[in-house]
mmCIF file of the protein (N, C-alpha, C, O) and its ligand, coordinates in Angstrom:
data_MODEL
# 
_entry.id   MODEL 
# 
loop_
_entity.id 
_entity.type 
_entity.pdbx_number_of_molecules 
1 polymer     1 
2 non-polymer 1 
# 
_entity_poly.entity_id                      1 
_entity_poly.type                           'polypeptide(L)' 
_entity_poly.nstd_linkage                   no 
_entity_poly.nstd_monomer                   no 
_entity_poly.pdbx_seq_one_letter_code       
;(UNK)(UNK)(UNK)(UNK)(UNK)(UNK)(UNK)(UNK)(UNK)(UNK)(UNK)(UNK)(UNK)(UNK)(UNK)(UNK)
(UNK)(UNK)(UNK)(UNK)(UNK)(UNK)(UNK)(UNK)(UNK)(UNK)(UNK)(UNK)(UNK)(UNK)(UNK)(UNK)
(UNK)(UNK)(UNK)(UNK)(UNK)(UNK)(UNK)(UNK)(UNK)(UNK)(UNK)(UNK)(UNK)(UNK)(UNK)(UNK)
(UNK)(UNK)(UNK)(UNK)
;
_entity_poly.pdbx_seq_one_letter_code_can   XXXXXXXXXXXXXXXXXXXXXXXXXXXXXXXXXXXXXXXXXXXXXXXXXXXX 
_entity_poly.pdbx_strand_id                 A 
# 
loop_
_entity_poly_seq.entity_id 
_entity_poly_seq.num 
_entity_poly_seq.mon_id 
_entity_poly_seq.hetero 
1 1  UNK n 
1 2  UNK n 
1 3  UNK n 
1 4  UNK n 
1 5  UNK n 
1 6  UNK n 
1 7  UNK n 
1 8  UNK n 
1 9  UNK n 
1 10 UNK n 
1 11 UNK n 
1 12 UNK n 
1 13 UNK n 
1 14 UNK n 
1 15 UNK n 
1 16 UNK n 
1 17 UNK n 
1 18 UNK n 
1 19 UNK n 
1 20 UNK n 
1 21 UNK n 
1 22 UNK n 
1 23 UNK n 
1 24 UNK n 
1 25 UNK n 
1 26 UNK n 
1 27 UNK n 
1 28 UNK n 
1 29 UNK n 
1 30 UNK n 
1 31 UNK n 
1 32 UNK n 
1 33 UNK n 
1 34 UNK n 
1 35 UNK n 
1 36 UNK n 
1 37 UNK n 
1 38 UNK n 
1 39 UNK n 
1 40 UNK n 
1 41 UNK n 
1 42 UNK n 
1 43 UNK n 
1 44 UNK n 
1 45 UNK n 
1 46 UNK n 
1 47 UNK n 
1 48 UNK n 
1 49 UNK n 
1 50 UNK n 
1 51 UNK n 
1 52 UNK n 
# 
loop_
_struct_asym.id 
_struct_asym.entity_id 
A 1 
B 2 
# 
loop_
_chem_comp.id 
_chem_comp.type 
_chem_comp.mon_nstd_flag 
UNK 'L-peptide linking' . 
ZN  non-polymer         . 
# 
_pdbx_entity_nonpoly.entity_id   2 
_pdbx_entity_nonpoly.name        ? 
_pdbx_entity_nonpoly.comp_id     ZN 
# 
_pdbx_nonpoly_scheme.asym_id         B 
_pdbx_nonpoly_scheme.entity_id       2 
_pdbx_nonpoly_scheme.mon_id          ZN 
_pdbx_nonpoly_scheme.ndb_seq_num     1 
_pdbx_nonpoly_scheme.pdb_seq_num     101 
_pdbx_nonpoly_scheme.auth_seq_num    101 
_pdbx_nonpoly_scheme.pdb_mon_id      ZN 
_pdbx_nonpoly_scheme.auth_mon_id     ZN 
_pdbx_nonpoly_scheme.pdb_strand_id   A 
_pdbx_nonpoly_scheme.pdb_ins_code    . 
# 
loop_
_atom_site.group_PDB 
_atom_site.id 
_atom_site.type_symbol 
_atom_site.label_atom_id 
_atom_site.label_alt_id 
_atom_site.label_comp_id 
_atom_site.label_asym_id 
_atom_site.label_entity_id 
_atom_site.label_seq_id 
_atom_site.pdbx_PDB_ins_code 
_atom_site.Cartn_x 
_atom_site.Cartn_y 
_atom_site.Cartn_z 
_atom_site.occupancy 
_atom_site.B_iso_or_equiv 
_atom_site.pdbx_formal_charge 
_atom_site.auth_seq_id 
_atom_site.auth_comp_id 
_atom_site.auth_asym_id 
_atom_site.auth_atom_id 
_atom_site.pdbx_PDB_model_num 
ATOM   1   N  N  . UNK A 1 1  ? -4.970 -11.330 -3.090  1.00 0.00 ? 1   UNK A N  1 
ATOM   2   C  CA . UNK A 1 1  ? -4.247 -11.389 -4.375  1.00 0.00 ? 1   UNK A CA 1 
ATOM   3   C  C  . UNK A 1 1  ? -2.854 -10.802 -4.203  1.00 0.00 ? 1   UNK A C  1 
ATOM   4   O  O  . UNK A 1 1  ? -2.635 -9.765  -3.576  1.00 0.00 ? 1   UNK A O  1 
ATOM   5   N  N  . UNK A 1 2  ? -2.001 -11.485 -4.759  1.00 0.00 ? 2   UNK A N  1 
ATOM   6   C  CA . UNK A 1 2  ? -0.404 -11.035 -4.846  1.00 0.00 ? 2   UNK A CA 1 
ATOM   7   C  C  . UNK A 1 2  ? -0.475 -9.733  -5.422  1.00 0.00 ? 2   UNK A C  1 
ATOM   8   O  O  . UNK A 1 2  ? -1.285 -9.553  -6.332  1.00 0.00 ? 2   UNK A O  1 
ATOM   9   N  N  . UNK A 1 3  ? 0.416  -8.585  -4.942  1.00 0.00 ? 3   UNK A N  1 
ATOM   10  C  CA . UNK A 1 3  ? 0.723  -7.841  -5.396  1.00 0.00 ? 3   UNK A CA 1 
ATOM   11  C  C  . UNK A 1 3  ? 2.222  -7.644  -5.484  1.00 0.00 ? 3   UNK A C  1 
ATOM   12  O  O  . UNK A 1 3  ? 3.094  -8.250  -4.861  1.00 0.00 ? 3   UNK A O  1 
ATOM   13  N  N  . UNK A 1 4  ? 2.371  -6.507  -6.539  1.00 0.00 ? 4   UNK A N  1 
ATOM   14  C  CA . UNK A 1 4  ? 3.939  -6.114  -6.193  1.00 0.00 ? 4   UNK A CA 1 
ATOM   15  C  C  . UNK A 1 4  ? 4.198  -4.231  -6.914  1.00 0.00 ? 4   UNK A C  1 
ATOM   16  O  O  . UNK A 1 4  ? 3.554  -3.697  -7.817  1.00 0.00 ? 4   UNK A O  1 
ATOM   17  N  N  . UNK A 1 5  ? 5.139  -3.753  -6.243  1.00 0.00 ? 5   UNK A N  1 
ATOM   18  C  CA . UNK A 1 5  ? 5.854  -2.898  -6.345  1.00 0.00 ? 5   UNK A CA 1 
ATOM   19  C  C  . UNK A 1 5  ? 7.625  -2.401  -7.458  1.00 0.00 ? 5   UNK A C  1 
ATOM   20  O  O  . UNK A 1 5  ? 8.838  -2.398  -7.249  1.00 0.00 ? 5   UNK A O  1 
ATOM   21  N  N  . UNK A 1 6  ? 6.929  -2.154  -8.296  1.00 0.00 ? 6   UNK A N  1 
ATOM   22  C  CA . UNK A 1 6  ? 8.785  -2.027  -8.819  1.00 0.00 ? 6   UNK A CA 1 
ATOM   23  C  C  . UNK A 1 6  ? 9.465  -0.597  -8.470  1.00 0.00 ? 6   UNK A C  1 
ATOM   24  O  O  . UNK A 1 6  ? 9.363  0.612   -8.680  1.00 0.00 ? 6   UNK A O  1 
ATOM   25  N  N  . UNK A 1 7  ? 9.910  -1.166  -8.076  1.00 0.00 ? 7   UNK A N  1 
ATOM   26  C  CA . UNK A 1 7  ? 11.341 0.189   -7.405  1.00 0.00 ? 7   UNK A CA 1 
ATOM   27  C  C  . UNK A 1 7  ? 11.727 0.925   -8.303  1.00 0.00 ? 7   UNK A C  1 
ATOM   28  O  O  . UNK A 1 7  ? 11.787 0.327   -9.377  1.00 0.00 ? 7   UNK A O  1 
ATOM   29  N  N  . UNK A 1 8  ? 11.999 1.897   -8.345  1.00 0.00 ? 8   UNK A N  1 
ATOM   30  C  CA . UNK A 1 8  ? 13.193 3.076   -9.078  1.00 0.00 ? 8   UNK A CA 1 
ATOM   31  C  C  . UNK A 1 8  ? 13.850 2.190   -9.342  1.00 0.00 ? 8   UNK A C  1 
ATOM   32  O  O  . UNK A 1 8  ? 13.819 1.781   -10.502 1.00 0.00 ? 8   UNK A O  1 
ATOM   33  N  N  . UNK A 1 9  ? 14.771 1.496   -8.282  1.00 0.00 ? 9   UNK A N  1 
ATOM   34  C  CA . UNK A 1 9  ? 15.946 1.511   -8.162  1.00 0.00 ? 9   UNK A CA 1 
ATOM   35  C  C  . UNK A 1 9  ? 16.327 -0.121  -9.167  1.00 0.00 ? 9   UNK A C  1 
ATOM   36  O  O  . UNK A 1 9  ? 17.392 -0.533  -9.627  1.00 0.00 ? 9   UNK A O  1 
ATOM   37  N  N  . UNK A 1 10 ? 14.794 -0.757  -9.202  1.00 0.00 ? 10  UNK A N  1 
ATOM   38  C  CA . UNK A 1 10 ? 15.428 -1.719  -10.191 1.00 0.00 ? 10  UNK A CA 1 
ATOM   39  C  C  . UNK A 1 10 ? 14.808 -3.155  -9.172  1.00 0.00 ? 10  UNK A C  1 
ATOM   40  O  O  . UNK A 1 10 ? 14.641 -4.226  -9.754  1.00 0.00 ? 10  UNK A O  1 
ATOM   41  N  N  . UNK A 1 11 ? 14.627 -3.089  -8.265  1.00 0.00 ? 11  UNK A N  1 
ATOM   42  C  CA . UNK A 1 11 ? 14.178 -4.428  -7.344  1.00 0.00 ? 11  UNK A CA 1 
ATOM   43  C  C  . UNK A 1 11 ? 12.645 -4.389  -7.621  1.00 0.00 ? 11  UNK A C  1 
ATOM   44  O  O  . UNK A 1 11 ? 12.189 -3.480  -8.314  1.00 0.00 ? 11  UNK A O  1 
ATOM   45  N  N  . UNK A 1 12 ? 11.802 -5.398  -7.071  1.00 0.00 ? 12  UNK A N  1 
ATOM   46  C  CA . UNK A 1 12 ? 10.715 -5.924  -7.063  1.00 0.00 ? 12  UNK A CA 1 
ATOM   47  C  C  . UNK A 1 12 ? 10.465 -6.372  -5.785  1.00 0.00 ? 12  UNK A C  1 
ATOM   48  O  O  . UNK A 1 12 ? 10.993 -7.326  -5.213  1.00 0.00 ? 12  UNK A O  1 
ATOM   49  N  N  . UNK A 1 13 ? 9.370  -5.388  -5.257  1.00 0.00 ? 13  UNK A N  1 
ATOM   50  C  CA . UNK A 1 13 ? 8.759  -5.918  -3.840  1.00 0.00 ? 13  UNK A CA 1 
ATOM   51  C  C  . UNK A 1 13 ? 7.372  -6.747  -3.938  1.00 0.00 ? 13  UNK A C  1 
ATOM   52  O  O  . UNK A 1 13 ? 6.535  -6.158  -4.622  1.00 0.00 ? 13  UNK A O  1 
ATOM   53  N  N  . UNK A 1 14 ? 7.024  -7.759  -3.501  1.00 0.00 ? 14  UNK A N  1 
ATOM   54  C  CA . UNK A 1 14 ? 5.771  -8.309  -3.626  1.00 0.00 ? 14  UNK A CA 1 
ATOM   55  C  C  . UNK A 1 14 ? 5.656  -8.529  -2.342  1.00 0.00 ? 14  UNK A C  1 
ATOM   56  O  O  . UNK A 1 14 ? 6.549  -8.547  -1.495  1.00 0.00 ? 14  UNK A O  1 
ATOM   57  N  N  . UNK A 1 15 ? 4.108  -8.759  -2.178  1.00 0.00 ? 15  UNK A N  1 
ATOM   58  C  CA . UNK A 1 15 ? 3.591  -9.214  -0.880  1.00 0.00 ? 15  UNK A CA 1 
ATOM   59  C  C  . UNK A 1 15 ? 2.279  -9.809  -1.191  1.00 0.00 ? 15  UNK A C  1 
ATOM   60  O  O  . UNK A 1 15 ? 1.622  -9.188  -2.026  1.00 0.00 ? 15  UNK A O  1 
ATOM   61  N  N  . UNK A 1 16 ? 1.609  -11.179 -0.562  1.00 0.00 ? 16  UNK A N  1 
ATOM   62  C  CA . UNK A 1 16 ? 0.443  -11.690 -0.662  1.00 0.00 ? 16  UNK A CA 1 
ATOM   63  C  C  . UNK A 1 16 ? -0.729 -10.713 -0.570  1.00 0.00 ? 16  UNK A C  1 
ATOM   64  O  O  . UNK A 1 16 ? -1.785 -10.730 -1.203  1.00 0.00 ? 16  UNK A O  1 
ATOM   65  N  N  . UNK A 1 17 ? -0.489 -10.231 -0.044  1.00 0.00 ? 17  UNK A N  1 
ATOM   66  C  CA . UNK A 1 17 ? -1.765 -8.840  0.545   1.00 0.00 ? 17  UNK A CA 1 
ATOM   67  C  C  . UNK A 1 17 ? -1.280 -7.791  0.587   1.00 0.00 ? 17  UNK A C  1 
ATOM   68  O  O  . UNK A 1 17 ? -0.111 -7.515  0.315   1.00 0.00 ? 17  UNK A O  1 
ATOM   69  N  N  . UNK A 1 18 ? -2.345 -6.889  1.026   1.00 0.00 ? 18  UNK A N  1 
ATOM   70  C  CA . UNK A 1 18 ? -1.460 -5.161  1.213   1.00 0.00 ? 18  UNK A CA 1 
ATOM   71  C  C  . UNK A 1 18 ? -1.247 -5.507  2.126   1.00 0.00 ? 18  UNK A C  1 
ATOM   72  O  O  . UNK A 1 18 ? -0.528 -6.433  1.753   1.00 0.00 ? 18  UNK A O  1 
ATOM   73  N  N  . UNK A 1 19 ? -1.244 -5.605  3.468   1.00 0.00 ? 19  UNK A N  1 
ATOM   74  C  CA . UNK A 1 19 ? -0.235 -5.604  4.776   1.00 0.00 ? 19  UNK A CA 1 
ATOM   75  C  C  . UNK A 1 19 ? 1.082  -5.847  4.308   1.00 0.00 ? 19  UNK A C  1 
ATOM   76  O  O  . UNK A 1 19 ? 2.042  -5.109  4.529   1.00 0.00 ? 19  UNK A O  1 
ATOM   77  N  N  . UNK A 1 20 ? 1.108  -7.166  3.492   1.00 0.00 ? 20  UNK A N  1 
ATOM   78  C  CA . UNK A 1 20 ? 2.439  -7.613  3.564   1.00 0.00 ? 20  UNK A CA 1 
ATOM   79  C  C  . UNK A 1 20 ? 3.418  -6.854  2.433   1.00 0.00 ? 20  UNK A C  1 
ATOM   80  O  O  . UNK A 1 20 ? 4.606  -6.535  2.449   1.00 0.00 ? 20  UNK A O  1 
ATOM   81  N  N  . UNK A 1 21 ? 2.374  -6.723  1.472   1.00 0.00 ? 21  UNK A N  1 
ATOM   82  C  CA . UNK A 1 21 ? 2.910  -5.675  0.589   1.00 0.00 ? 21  UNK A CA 1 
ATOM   83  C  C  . UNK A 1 21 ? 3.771  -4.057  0.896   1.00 0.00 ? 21  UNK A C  1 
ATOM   84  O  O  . UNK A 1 21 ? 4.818  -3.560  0.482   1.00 0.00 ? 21  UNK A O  1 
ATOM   85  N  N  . UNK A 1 22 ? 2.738  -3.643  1.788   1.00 0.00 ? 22  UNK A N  1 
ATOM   86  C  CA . UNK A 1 22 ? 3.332  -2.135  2.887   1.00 0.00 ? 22  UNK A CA 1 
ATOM   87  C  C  . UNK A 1 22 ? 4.230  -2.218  3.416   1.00 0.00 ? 22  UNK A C  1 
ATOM   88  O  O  . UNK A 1 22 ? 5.221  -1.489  3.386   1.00 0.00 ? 22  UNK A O  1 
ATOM   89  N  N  . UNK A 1 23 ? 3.925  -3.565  4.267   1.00 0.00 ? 23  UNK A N  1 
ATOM   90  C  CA . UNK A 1 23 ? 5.521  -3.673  5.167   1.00 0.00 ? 23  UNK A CA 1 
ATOM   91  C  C  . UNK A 1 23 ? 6.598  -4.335  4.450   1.00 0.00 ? 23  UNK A C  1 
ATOM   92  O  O  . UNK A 1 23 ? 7.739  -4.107  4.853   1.00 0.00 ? 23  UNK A O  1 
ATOM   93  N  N  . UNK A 1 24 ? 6.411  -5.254  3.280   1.00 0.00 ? 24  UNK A N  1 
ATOM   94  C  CA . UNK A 1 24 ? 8.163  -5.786  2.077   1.00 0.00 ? 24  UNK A CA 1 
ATOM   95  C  C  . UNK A 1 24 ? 8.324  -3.941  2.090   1.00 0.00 ? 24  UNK A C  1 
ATOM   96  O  O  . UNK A 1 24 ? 9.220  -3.401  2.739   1.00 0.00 ? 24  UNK A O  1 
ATOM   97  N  N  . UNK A 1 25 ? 7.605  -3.381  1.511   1.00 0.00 ? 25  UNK A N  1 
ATOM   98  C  CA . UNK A 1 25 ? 8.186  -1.982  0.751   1.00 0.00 ? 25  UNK A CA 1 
ATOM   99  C  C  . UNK A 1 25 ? 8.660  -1.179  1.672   1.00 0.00 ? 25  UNK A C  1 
ATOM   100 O  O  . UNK A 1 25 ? 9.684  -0.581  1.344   1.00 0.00 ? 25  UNK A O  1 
ATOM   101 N  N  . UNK A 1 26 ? 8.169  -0.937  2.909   1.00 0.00 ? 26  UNK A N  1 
ATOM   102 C  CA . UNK A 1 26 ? 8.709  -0.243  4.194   1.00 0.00 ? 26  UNK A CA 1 
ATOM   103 C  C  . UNK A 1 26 ? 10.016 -0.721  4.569   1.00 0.00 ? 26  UNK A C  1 
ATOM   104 O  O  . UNK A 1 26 ? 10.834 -0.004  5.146   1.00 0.00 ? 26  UNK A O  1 
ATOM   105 N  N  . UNK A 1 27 ? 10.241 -2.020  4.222   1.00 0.00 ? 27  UNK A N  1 
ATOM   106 C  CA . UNK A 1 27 ? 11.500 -3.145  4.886   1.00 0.00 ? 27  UNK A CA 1 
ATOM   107 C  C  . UNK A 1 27 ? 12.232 -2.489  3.462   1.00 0.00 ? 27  UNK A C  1 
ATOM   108 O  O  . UNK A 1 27 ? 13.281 -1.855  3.569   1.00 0.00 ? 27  UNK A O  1 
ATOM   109 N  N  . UNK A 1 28 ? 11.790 -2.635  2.562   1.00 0.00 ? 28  UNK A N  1 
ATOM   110 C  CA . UNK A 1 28 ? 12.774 -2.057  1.632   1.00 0.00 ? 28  UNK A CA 1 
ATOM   111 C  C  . UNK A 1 28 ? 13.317 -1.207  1.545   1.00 0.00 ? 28  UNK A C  1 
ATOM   112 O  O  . UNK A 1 28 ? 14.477 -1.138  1.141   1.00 0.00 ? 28  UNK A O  1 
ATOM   113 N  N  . UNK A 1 29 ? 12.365 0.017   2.035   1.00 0.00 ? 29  UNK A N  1 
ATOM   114 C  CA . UNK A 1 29 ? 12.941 1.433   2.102   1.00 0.00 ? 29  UNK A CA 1 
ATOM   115 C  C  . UNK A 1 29 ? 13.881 1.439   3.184   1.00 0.00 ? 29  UNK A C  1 
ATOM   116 O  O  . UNK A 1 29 ? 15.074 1.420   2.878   1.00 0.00 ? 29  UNK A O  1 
ATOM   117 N  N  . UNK A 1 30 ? 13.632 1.458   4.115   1.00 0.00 ? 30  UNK A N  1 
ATOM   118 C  CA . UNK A 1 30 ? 14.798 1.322   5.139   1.00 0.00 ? 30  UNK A CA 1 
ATOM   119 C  C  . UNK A 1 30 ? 15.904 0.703   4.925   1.00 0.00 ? 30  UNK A C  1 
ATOM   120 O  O  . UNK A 1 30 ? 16.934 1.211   5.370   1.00 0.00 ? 30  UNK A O  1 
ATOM   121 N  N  . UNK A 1 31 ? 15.986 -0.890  3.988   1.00 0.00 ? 31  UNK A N  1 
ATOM   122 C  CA . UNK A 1 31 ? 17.273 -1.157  3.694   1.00 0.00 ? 31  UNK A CA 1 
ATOM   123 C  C  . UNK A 1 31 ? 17.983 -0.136  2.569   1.00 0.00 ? 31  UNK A C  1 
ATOM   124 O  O  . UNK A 1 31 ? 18.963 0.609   2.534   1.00 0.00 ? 31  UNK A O  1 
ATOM   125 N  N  . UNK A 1 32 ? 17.255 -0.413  1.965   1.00 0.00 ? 32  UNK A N  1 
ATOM   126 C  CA . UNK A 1 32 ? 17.871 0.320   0.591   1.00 0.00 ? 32  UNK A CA 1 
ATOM   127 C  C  . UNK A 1 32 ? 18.111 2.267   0.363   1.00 0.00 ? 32  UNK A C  1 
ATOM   128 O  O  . UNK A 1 32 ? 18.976 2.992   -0.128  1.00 0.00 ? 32  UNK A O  1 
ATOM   129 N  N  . UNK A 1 33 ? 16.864 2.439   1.007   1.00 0.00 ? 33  UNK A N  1 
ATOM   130 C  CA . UNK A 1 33 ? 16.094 4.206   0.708   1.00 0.00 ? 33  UNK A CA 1 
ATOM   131 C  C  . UNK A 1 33 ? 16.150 4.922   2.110   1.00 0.00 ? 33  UNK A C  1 
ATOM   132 O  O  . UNK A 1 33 ? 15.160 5.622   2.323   1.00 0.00 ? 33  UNK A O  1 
ATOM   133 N  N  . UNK A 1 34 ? 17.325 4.892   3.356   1.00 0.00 ? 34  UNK A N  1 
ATOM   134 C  CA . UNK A 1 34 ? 16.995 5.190   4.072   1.00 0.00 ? 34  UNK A CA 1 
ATOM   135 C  C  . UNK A 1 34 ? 16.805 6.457   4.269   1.00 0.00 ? 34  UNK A C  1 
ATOM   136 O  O  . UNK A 1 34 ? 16.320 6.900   5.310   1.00 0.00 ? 34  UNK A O  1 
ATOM   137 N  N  . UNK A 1 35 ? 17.242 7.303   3.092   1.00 0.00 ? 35  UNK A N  1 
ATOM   138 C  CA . UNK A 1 35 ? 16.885 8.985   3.374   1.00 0.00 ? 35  UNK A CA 1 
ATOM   139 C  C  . UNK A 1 35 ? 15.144 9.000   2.401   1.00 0.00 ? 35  UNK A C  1 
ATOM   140 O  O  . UNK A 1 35 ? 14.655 9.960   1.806   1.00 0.00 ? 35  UNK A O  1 
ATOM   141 N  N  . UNK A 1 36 ? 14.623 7.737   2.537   1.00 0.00 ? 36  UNK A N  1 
ATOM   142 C  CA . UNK A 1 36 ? 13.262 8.368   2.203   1.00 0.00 ? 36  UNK A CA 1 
ATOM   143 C  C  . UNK A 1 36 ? 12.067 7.405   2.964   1.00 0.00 ? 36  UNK A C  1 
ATOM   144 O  O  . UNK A 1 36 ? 11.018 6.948   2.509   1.00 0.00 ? 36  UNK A O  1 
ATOM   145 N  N  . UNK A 1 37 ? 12.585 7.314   4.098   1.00 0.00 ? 37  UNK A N  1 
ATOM   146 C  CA . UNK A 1 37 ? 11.747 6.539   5.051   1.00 0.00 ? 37  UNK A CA 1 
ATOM   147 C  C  . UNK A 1 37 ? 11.031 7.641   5.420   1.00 0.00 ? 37  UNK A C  1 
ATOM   148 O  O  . UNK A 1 37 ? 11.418 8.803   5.292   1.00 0.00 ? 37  UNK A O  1 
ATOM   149 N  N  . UNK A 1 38 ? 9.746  7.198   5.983   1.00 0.00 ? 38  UNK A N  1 
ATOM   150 C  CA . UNK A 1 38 ? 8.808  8.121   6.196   1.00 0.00 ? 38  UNK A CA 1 
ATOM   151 C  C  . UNK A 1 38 ? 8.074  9.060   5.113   1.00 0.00 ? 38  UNK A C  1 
ATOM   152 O  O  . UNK A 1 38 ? 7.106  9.776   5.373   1.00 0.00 ? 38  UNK A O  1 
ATOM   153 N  N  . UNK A 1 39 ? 8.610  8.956   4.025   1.00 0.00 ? 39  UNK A N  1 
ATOM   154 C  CA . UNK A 1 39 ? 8.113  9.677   2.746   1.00 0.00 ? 39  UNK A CA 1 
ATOM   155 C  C  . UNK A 1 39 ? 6.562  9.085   2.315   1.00 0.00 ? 39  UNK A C  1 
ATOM   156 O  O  . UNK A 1 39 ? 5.513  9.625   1.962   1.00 0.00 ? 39  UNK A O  1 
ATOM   157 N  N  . UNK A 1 40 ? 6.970  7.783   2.522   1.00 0.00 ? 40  UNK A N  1 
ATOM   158 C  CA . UNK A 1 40 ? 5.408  6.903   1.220   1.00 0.00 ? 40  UNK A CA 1 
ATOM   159 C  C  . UNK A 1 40 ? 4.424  6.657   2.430   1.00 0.00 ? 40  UNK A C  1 
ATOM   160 O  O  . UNK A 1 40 ? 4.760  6.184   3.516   1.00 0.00 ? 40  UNK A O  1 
ATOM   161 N  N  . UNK A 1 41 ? 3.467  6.958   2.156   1.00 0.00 ? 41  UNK A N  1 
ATOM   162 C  CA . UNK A 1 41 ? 2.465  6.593   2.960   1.00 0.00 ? 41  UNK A CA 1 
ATOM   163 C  C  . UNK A 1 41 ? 1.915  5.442   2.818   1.00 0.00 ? 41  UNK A C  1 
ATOM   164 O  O  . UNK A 1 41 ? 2.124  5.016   1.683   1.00 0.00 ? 41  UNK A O  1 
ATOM   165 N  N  . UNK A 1 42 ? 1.035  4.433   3.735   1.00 0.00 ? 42  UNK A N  1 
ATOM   166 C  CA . UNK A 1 42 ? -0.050 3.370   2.780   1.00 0.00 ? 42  UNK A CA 1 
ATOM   167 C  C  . UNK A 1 42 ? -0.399 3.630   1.674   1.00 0.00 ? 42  UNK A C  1 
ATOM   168 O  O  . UNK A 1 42 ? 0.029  3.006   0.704   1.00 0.00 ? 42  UNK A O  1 
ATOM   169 N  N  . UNK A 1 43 ? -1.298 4.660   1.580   1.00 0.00 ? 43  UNK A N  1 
ATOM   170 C  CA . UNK A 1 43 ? -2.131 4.665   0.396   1.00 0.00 ? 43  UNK A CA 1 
ATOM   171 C  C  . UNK A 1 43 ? -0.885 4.771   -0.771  1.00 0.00 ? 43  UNK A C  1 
ATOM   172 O  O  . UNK A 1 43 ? -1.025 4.039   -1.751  1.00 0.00 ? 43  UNK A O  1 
ATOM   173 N  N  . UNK A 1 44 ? 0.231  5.577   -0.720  1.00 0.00 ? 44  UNK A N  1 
ATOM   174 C  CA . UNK A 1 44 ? 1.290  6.467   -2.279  1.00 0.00 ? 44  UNK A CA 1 
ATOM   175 C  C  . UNK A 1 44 ? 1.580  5.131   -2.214  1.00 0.00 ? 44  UNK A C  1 
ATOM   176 O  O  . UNK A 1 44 ? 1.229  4.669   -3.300  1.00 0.00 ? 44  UNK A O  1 
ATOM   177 N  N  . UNK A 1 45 ? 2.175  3.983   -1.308  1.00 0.00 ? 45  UNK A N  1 
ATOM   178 C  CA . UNK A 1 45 ? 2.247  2.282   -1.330  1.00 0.00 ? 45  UNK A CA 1 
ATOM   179 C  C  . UNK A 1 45 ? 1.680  1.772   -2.368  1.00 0.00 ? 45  UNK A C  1 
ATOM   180 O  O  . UNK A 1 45 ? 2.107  1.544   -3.499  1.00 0.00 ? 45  UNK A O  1 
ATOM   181 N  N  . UNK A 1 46 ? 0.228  1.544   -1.660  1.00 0.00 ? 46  UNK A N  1 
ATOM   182 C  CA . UNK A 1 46 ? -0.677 0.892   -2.699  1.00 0.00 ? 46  UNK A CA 1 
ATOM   183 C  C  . UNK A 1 46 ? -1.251 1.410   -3.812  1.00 0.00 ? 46  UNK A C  1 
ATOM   184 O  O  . UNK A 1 46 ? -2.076 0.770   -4.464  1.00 0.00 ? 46  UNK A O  1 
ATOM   185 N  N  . UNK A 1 47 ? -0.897 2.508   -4.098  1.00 0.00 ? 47  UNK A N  1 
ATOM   186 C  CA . UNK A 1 47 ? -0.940 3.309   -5.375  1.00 0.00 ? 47  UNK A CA 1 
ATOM   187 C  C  . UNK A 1 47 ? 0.171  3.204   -6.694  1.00 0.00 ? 47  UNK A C  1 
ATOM   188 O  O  . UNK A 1 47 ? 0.347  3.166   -7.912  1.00 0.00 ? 47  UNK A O  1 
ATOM   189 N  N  . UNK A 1 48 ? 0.649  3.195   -5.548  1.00 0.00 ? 48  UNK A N  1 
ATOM   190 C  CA . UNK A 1 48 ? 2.019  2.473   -7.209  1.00 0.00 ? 48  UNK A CA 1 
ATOM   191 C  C  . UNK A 1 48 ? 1.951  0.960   -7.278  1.00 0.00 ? 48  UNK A C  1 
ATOM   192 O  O  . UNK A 1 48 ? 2.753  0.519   -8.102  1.00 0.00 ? 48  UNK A O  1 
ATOM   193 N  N  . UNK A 1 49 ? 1.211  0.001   -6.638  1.00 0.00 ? 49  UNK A N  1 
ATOM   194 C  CA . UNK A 1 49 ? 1.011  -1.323  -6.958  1.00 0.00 ? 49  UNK A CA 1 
ATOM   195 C  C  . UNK A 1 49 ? 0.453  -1.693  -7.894  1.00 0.00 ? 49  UNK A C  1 
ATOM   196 O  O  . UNK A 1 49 ? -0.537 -1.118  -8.346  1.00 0.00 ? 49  UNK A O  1 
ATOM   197 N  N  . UNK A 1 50 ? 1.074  -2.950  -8.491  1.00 0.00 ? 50  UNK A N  1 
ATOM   198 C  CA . UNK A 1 50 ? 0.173  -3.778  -9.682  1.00 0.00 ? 50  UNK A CA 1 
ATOM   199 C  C  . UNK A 1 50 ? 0.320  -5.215  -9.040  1.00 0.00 ? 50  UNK A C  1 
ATOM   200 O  O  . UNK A 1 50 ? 1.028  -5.814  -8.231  1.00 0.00 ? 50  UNK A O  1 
ATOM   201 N  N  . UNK A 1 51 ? -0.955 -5.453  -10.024 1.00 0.00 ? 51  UNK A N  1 
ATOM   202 C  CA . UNK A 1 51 ? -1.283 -7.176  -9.458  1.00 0.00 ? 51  UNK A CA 1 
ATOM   203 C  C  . UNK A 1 51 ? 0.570  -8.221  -9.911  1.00 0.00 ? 51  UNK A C  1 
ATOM   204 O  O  . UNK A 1 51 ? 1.381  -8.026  -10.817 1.00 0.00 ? 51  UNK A O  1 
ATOM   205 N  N  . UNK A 1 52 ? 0.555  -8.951  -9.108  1.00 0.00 ? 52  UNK A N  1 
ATOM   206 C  CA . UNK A 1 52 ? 1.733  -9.857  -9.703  1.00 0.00 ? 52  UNK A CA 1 
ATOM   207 C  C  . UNK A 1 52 ? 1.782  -11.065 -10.105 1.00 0.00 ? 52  UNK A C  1 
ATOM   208 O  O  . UNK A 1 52 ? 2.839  -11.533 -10.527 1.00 0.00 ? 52  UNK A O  1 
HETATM 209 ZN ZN . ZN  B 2 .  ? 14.482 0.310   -4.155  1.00 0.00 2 101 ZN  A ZN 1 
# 
């Protein structure tokens, strides 16, 4: 099932699955959040997810 992520910052990460979901939001953080890479874990990830 699609999921997705809404950012602080105002963007929308989705991904078909959690894999893909973890890694859009990881790819995000690094573009966007790079002083908070390494902060979110999988799980704080898929914890702030809702279905999309
Ligand atoms: Zn963001």
């Amino acid at each position: 099932m699609a999921q997705q992520v809404d950012c602080p910052c105002g963007e929308t990460v989705r991904g078909e699955d959690d894999d893909e979901l973890v890694a859009n939001v990881e790819q995000h953080i690094s573009d966007k959040h790079p002083d908070m890479v390494g902060t979110m874990s999988r799980e704080q990830i898929l914890g702030m997810a809702v279905e999309a």
